[in-house]
C-alpha positions as CSV (number, residue, x, y, z in Angstrom):
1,X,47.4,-32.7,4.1
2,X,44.1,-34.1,2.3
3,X,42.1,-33.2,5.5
4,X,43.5,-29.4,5.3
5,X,43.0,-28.9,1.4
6,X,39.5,-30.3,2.2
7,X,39.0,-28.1,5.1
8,X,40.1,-24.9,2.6
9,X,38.1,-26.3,0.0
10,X,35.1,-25.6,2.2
11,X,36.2,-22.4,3.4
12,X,36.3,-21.6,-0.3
13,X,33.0,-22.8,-1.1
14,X,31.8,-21.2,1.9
15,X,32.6,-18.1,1.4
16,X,31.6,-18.3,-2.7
17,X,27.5,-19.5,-1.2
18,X,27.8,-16.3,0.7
19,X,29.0,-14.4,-2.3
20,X,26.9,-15.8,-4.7
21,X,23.7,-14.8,-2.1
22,X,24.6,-11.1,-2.0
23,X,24.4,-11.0,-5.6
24,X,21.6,-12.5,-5.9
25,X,19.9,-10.5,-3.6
26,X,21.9,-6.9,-5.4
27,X,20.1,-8.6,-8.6
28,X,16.6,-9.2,-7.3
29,X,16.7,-5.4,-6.1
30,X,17.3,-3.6,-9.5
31,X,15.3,-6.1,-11.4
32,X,12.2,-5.7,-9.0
33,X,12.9,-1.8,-10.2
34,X,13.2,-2.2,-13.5
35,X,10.3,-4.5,-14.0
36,X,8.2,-2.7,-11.4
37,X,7.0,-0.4,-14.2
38,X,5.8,-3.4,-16.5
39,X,4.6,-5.9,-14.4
40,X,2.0,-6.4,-13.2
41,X,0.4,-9.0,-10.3
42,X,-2.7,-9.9,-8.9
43,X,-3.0,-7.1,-6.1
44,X,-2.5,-4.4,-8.6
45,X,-4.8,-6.2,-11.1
46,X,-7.7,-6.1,-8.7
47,X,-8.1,-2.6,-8.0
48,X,-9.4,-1.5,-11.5
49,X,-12.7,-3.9,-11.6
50,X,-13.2,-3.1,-8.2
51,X,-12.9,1.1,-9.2
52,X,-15.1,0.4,-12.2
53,X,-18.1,-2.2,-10.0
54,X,-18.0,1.0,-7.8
55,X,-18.6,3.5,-10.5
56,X,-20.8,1.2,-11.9
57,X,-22.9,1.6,-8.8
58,X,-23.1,4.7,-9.0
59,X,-24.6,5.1,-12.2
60,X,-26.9,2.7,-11.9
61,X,-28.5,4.2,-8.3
62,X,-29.2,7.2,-10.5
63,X,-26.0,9.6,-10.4
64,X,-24.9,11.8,-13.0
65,X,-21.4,11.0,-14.3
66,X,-20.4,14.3,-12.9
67,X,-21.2,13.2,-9.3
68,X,-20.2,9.5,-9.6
69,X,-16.9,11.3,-10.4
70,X,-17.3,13.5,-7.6
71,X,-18.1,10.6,-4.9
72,X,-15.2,8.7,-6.1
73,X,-12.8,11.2,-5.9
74,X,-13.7,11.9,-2.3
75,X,-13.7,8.5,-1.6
76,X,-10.0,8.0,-3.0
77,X,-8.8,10.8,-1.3
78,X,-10.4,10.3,2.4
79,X,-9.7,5.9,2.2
80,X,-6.7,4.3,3.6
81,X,-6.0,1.0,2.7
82,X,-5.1,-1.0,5.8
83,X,-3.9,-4.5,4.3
84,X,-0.6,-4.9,4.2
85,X,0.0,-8.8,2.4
86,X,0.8,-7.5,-1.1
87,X,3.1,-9.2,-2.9
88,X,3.9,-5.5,-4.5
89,X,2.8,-2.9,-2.3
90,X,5.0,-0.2,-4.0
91,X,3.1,-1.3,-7.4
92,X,-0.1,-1.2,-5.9
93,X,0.8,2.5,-4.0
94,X,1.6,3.2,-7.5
95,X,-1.6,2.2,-9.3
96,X,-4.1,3.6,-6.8
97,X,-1.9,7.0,-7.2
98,X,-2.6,6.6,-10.9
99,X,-6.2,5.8,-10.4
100,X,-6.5,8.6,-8.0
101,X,-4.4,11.0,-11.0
102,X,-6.9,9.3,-13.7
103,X,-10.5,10.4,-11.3
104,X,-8.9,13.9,-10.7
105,X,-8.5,14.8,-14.2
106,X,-11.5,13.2,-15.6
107,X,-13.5,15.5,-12.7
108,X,-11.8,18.5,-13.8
109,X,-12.7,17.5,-17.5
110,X,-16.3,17.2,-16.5
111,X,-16.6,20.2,-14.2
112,X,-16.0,22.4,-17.5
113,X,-18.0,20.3,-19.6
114,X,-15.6,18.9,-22.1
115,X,-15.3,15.0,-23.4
116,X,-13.2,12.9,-21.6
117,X,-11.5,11.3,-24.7
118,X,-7.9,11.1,-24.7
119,X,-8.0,12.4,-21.5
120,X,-5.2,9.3,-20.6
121,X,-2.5,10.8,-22.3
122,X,-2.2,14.1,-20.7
123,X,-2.1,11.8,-17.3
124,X,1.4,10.6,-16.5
125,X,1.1,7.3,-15.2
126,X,3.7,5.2,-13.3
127,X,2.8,1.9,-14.1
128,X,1.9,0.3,-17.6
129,X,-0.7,-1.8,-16.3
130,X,-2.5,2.1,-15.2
131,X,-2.1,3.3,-18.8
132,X,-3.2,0.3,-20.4
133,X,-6.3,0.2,-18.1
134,X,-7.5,3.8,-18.3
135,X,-7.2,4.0,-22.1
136,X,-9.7,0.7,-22.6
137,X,-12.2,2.3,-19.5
138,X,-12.1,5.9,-21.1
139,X,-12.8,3.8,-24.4
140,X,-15.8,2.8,-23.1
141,X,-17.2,6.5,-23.3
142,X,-16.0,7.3,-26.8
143,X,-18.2,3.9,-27.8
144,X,-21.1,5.2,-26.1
145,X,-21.1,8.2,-27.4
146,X,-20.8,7.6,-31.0
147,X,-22.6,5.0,-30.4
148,X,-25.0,5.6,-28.2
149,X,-24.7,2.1,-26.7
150,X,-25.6,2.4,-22.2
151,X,-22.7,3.2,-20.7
152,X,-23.2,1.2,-17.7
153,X,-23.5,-2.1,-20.0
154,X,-20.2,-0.9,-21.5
155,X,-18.4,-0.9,-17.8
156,X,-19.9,-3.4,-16.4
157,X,-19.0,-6.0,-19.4
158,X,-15.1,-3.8,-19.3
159,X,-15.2,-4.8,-15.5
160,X,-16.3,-8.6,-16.2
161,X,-13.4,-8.8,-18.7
162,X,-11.0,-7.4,-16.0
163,X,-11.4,-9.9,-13.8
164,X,-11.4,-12.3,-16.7
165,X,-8.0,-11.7,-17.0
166,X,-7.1,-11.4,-13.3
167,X,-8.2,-14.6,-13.2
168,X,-6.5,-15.7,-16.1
169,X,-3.0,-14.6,-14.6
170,X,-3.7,-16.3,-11.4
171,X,-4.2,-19.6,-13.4
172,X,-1.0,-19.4,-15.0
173,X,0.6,-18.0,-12.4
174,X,0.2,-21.3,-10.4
175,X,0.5,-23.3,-13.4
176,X,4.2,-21.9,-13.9
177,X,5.1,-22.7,-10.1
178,X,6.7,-26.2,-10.5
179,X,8.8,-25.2,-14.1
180,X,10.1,-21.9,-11.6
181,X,10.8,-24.1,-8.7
182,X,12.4,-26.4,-10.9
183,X,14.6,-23.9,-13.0
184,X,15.8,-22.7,-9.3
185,X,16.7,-26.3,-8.3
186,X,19.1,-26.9,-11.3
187,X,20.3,-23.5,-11.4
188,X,22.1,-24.4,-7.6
189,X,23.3,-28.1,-9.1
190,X,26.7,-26.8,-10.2
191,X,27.2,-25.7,-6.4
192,X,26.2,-29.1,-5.0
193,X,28.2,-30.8,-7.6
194,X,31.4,-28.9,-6.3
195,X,30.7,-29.1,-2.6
196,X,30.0,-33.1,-2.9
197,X,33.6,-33.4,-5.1
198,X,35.1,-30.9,-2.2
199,X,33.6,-33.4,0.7
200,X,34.8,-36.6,-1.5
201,X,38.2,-35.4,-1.2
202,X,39.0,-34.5,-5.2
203,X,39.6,-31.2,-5.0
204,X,37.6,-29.4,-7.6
205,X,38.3,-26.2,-6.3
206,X,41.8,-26.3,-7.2
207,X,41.5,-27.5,-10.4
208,X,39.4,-24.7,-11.4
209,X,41.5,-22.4,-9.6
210,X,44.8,-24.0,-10.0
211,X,44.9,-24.5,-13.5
212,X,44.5,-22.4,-17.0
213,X,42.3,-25.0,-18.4
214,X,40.6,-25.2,-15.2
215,X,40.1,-21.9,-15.1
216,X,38.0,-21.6,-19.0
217,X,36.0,-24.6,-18.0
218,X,35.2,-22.6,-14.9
219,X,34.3,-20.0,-16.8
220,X,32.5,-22.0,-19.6
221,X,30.4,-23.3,-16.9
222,X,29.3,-20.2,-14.8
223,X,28.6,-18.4,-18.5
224,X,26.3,-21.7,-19.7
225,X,24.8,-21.7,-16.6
226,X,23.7,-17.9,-16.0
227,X,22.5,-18.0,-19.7
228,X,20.4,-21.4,-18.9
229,X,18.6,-19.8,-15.6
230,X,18.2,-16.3,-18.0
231,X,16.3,-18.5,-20.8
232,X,14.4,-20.6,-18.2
233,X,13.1,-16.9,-16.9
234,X,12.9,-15.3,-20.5
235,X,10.5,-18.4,-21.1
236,X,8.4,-18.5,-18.0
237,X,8.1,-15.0,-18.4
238,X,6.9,-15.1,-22.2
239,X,4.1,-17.5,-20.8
240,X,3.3,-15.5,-18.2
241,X,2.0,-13.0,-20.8
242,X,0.8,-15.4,-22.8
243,X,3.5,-14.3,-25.9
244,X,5.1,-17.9,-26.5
């Protein structure tokens, strides 16, 4: 009788593991697309400097702002990016659309001779990270022309600080490694603890199933634990952008 309530008892836990793995797997999906339009990671990060080093170039071999515009737009359109080891690639798709949307408009601006201040808000953007970027590298002109400061100094120091920051994230990125490793470990502890009391022949399974009281500490325990695992992410995530 013991061997068969065992033998159920890991059926049961069996077939929760499974359960528990499909919804985590449900919940990584819509969270990667809700936070797909705030977060941002390395891969995305990386194409801005490398946009603004190129324009950068440009101005400095001697090209109007006109035809930097003009070369880079070309270049945008006619490139096609053959890695394919992003950790995000629908983010980065995403941000080179945006840069592509940002160089377009900006040309057309130019073309017609107008300034290109404010020029980000009339673009719509699809990732944060985009808007944020295009408002402090269109910034850059408004300085220089009521200031009159070189605009190339301007974007190459803008560039210099965005790699700053890449590198910055990177940094805490693998800093923050071991706390999320260890957050997932103890998160799965609850499981062990029931499979080991299951294997040991005490039957946790039907206490928590078997019984009213059983039954709220079972609940007690998932509710503590999915708010522990959502605090340990709300925290890794606050340090992550650097807002603890």
């Amino acid at each position: 009788m013991t061997r068969q309530t065992t033998s159920n008892g890991v059926g049961l836990l069996a077939q929760l593991i499974r359960w528990l793995h499909t919804v985590r797997d449900a919940t990584r999906y819509r969270w990667a697309k809700l936070r797909l339009e705030r977060t941002a990671h390395s891969d995305e990060m990386e194409l801005w400097p490398a946009l603004i080093w190129q324009l950068t170039a440009l101005l400095r071999a001697g090209c109007s702002v006109r035809t930097a515009f003009e070369y880079l737009v070309a270049d945008y359109d006619s490139e096609i990016d053959e890695r394919h080891d992003f950790s995000d690639p629908l983010a980065v798709a995403r941000a080179r659309n945006d840069q592509r949307l940002l160089l377009r408009a900006c040309l057309s601006r130019l073309r017609v001779g107008h300034s290109l201040t404010g020029i980000e808000r009339s673009c719509p953007f699809t990732r944060e990270h985009s808007a944020d970027r295009a408002h402090q590298l269109l910034a850059c002109w408004q300085i220089s022309d009521s200031t009159g400061a070189a605009l190339v100094t301007l974007l190459e120091h803008y560039a210099a600080h965005c790699e700053n920051d890449m590198d910055a994230f990177e940094a805490r990125t693998s800093a923050l490694a071991g706390p999320k490793a260890t957050g997932s470990i103890l998160s799965w502890l609850p499981l062990l603890g029931l499979g080991l009391g299951v294997l040991m022949g005490t039957n946790p399974l039907g206490l928590l199933f078997g019984s009213i009281p059983g039954a709220l500490v079972g609940i007690l325990g998932i509710g503590l634990a999915l708010y522990g695992r959502k605090w340990t992410t709300r925290l890794v995530t606050c340090a992550e952008k650097m807002e603890l």
